[in-house]
PANU-660799 format. One line per field, with one value per residue (C-alpha): residue number from 1; residue in one letter; x, y, z. Coordinates in steps of 0.5 Angstrom, whole numbers. Layout:
N
seq <- (NUM,...)
type <- (A,...)
xx <- (X,...)
yy <- (Y,...)
zz <- (Z,...)
# end
This chain:
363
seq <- (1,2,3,4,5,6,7,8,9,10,11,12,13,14,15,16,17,18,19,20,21,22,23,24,25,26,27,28,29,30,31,32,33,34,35,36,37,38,39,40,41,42,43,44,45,46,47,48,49,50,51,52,53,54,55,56,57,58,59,60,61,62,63,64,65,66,67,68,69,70,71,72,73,74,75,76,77,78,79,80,81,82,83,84,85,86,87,88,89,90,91,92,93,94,95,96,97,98,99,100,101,102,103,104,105,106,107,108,109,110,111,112,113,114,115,116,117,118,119,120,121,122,123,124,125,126,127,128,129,130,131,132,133,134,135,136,137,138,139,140,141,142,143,144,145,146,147,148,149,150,151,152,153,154,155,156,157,158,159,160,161,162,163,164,165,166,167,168,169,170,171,172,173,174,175,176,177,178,179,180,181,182,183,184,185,186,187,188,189,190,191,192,193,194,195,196,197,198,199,200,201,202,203,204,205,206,207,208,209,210,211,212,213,214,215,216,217,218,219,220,221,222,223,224,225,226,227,228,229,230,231,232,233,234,235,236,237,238,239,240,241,242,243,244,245,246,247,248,249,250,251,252,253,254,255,256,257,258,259,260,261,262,263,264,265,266,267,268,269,270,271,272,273,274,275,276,277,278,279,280,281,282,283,284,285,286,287,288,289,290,291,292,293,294,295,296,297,298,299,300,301,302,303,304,305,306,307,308,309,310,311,312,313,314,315,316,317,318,319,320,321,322,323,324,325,326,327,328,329,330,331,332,333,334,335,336,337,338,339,340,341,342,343,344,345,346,347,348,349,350,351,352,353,354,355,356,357,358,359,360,361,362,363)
type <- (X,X,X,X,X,X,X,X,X,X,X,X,X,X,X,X,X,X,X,X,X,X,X,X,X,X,X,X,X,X,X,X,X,X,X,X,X,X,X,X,X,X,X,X,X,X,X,X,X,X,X,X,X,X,X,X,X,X,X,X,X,X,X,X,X,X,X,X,X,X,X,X,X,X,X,X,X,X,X,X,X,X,X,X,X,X,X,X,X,X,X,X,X,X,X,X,X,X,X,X,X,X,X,X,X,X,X,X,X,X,X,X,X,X,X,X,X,X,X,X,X,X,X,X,X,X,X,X,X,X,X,X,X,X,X,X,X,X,X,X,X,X,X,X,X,X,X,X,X,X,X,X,X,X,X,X,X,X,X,X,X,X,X,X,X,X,X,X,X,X,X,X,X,X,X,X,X,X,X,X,X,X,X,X,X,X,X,X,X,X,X,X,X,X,X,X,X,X,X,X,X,X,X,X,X,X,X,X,X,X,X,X,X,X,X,X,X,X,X,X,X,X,X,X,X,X,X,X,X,X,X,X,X,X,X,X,X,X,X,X,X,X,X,X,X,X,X,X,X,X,X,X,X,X,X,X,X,X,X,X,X,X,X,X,X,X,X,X,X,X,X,X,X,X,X,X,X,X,X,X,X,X,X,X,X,X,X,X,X,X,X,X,X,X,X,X,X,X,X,X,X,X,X,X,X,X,X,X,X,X,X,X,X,X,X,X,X,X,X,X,X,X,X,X,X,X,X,X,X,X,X,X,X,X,X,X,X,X,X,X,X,X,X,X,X,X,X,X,X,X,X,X,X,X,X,X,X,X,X,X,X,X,X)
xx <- (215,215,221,219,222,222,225,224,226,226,226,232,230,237,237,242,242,243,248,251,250,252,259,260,258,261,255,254,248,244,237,234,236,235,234,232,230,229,227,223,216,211,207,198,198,203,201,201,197,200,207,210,215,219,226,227,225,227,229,224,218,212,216,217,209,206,210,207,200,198,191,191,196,192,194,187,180,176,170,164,164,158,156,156,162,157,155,162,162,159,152,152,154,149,150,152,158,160,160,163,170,169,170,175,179,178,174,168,164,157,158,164,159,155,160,163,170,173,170,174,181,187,187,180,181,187,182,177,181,183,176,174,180,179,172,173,172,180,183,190,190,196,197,202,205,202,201,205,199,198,202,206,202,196,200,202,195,191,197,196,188,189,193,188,182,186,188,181,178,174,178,181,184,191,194,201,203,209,211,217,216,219,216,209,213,212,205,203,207,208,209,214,218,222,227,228,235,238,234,233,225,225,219,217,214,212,209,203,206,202,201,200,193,193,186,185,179,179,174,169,173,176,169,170,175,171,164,164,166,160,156,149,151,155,151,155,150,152,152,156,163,168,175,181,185,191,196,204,201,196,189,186,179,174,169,163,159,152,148,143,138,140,146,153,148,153,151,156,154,159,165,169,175,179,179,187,186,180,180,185,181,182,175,174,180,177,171,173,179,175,169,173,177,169,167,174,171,165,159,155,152,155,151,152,147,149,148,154,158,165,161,156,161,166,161,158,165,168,167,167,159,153,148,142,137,135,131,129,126,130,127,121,120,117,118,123,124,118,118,124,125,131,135,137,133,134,128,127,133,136,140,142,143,150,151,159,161,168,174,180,181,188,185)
yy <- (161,158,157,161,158,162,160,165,162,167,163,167,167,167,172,176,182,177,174,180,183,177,178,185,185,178,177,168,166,160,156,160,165,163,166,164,167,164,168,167,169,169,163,165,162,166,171,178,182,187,185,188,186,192,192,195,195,188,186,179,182,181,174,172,175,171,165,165,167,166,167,172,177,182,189,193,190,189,194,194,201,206,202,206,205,201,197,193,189,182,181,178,184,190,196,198,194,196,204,202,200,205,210,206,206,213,213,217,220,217,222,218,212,213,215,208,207,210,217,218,220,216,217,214,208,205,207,203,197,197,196,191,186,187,185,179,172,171,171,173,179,181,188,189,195,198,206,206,209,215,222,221,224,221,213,216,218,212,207,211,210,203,201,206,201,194,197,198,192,194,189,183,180,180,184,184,191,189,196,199,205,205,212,209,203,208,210,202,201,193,187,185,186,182,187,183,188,184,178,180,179,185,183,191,195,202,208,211,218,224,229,236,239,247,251,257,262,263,267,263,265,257,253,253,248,243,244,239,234,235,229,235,240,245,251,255,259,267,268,261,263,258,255,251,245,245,238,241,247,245,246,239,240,245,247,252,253,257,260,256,262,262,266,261,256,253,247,245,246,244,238,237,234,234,226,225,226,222,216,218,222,229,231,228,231,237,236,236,241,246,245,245,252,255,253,255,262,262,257,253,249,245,241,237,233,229,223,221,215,217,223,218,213,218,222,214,213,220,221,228,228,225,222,227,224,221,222,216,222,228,235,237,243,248,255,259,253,252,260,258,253,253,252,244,240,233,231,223,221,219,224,223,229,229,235,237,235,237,233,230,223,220,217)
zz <- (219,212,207,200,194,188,181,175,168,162,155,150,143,139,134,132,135,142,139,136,144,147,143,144,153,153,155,157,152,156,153,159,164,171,178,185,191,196,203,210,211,217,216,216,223,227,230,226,222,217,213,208,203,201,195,189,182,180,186,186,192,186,185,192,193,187,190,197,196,189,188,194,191,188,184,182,182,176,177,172,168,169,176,183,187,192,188,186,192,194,194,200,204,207,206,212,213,206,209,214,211,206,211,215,210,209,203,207,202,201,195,192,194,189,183,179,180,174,176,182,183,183,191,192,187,190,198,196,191,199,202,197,199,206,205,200,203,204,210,208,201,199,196,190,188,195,195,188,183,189,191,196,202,199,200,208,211,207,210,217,216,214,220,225,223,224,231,233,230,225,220,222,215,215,209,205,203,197,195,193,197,205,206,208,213,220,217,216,222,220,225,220,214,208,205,198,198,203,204,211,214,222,225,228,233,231,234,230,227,232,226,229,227,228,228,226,225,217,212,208,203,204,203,196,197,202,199,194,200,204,204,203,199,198,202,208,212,212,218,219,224,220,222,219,221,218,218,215,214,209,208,211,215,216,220,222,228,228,233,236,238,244,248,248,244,238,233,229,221,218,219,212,211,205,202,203,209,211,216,221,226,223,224,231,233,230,233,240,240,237,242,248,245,244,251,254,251,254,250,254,250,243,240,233,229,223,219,217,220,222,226,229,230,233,238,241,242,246,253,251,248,250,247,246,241,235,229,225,220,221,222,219,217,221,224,220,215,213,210,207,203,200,207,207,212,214,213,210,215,221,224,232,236,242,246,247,255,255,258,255,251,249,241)
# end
């Protein structure tokens, strides 16, 4: 444990109006105004990773933050207008790892990837200032003013994508959320909390939230809404079968299978979830409740292919599929494809193949 102790000093010019105030209010008019905190936090060597220092405006968490991790204490990054979102980060880095903790963060879009940061939406600035620290040199980063420029349910499923990519390994570094917002406590789930209200520091143990998805058939009329999030293009076969995944009633992954030339034969064409609802495994759940209900209909096969992180890695991941193949350069055109130009191809990347084998897994 560490002992913090902060002073904060306000200078006063006298003016008249002070003056005047300070006679009306029966106000003490002192050369400087001065307040202390002092409070007990986690030392960096204890054994926790995520912390949170929460209080009400004024109450002294960005003071007492500032105090205990100086440099360490950011808000936002300063990101070079008109550069690709991937490249405002360290040199030093691969891309790979850079993807990685953009989709661990749920900023899993390579389209965004490539937009400068200033294009994107409030959600996916504050996704990927949180990204950048977790991929800076400090051990320790401290997040102030943590989900307050984001919607409310935009500040829940980023904390919960957050605290689901720390429990699986794929960020190491210890983070501090100093918020004003304790909506996002049981979605972050930290090992401790300093209340600056009253002063007092809980160390917590709190179970993940289990969010219901519901998954329905729907018409292709709700494509539009997802198109623009697909990491190719915004093309839906018209033969495509579409279904929707729905969190609290609300719109939040899509769907669509194909008929793979062959009798109960499907391919998964289609896997979109929306952007604030990305990183807290909606699209794998998706993906393998939608495929046991499709063979619990009578598909024999289902297959997807893809390119994209988040399904590769879910799918390496599952006991549920199995690894077919790989294609270092994609399909090349040939057959039906070749007479139709127009139909997207993955030919130029790699793109891996898993079959669905069915049975149950816990995320």
């Amino acid at each position: 444990m560490q002992i913090v102790d902060a002073l904060v000093e306000c200078p006063v010019t006298e003016s008249f109006r002070v003056r005047q105030l300070a006679g009306m209010f029966d106000v003490p008019l002192e050369d400087k105004l001065t307040r202390r905190f002092q409070v007990e936090l986690p030392s960096e060597e204890d054994d926790w990773q995520v912390g949170m220092i929460v209080g009400d405006s004024g109450s002294g968490k960005s003071t007492v933050a500032r105090a205990a991790y100086d440099h360490r204490l950011v808000q936002r990054f300063a990101w070079k207008r008109g550069q690709a979102l991937i490249d405002g980060f360290g040199i030093s880095l691969s891309t790979r790892t850079i993807t990685q903790t953009l989709v661990a963060v749920g900023l899993s879009s390579p389209v965004v990837w490539c937009q400068p940061y200033h294009c994107l939406s409030t959600g996916q600035q504050f996704r990927a200032d949180v990204a950048r620290g977790m991929l800076s040199r400090r051990k320790l980063i401290a997040f102030d003013e943590f989900t307050s420029v984001v919607d409310r349910t935009s500040a829940r499923f980023g904390s919960m994508a957050l605290r689901r990519a720390i429990d699986r390994g794929q960020i190491s570094k210890k983070l501090v959320a100093v918020t004003c917002h304790l909506d996002v406590i049981d979605w972050l789930r930290p090992d401790w909390v300093l209340d600056m209200t009253s002063g007092k520091l809980t160390r917590r143990c709190l179970r993940r939230p289990r969010l219901q998805l519901s998954i329905h058939r729907c018409s292709r009329d709700l494509w539009p809404l997802f198109a623009s999030h697909h990491y190719l293009d915004g093309q839906l076969n018209p033969a495509a079968r579409c279904y929707i995944g729905l969190v609290e009633g609300q719109p939040a992954v899509f769907a669509a299978t194909l008929n793979n030339f062959r009798k109960n034969h499907l391919r998964i064409s289609r896997l979109v979830t929306l952007p604030t609802y990305q990183g807290i495994g909606l699209g794998g759940r998706m993906l393998d409740e939608l495929s046991q209900h499709l063979t619990n209909e009578g598909a024999t096969h289902i297959h997807i292919s893809g390119s994209h992180p988040a399904v590769v890695a879910h799918c390496n991941r599952s006991t549920r599929w199995e690894f077919r193949k790989l294609l270092k350069t994609g399909r090349q055109r040939s057959g039906i494809y070749s007479d139709n130009s127009h139909w997207k191809t993955s030919t130029g990347r790699a793109v891996a193949t898993f079959r669905f084998v069915g049975g149950s897994e816990s995320d």
